[in-house]
C-alpha positions as CSV (number, residue, x, y, z in Angstrom):
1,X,10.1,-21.1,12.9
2,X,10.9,-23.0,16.1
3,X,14.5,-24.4,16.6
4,X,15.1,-26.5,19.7
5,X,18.4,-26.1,21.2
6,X,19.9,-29.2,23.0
7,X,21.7,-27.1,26.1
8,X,24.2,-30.7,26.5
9,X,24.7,-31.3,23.0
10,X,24.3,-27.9,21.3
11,X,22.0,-29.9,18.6
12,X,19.7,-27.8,16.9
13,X,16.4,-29.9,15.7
14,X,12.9,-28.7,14.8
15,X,9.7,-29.9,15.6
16,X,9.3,-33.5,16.0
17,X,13.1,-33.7,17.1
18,X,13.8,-33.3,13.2
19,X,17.7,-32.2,12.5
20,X,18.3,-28.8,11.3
21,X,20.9,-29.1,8.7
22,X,19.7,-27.0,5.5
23,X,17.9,-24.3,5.5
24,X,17.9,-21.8,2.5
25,X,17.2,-17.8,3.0
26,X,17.8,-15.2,0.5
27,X,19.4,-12.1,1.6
28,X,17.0,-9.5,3.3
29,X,14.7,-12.1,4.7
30,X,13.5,-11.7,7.9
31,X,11.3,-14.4,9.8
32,X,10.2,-14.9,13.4
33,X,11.9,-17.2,15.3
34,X,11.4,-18.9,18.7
35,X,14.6,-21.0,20.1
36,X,13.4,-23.6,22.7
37,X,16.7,-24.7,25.1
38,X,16.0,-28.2,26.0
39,X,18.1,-30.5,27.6
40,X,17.4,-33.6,25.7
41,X,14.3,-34.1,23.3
42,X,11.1,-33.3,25.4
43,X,12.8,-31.6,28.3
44,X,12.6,-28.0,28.4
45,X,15.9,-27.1,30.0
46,X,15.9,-24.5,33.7
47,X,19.3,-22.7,32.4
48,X,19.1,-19.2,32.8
49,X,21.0,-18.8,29.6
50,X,20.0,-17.0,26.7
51,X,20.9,-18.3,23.1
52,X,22.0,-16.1,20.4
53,X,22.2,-18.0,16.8
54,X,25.1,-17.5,14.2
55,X,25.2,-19.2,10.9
56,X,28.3,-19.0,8.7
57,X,28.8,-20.6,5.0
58,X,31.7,-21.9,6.5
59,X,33.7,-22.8,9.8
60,X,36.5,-21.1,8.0
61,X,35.0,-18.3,7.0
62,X,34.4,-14.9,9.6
63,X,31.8,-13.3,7.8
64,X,28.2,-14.0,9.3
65,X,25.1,-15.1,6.5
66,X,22.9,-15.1,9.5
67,X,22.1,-13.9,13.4
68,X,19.5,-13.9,16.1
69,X,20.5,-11.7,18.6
70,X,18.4,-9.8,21.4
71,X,16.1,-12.7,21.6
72,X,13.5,-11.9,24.2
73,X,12.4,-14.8,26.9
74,X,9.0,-15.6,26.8
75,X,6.5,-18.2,28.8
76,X,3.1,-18.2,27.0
77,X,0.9,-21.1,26.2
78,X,3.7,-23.2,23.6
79,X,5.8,-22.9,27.0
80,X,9.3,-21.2,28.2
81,X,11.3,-20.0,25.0
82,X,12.8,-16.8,23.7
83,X,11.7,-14.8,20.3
84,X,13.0,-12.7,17.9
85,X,13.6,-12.6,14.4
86,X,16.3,-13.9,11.8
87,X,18.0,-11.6,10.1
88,X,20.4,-13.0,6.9
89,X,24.0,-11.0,6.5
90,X,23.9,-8.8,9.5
91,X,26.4,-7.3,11.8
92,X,24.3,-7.2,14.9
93,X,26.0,-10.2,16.7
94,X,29.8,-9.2,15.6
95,X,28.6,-6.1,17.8
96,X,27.5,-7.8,20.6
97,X,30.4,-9.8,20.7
98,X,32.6,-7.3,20.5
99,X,31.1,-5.6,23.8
């Protein structure tokens, strides 16, 4: 899956500058991700940043459903982005935020 990450906005979009607002995962699932920082649709962004992706059920609500964390930078033939994989109810970025 490729999510493109608006670096002004914080948008997140899929190919085609679709939104991303639903996606539906069962507990357990892993799936490869790449995250594309962009700043605007069609401009790959220069930040030196480096995204890590949290999804709650809820603002509200402190428990995680799902992370990318320890997403590796990569510049291959689809173009600058970093990889990794989604993991559904982990702990890994309440770690890393913690440290």
């Amino acid at each position: 899956m490729i999510i493109y990450i608006d670096a002004n906005t914080l948008a997140l979009t899929t190919a085609g500058q679709v939104p991303l607002t639903d996606m539906a995962l069962v507990r357990g699932d892993k799936m490869p991700l790449r995250i594309v920082l962009t700043d605007g649709p069609g401009n790959p962004s220069n930040s030196d940043e480096v995204p890590v992706l949290a999804v709650k059920k809820s603002l509200g609500d402190d428990s995680l459903v799902l992370a990318a964390t320890n997403l590796e930078p990569v510049d291959d033939a689809l173009g600058p982005a970093y990889v990794g994989s989604l993991s559904v109810n982990t702990t890994q970025l309440i770690a890393a935020m913690n440290s």
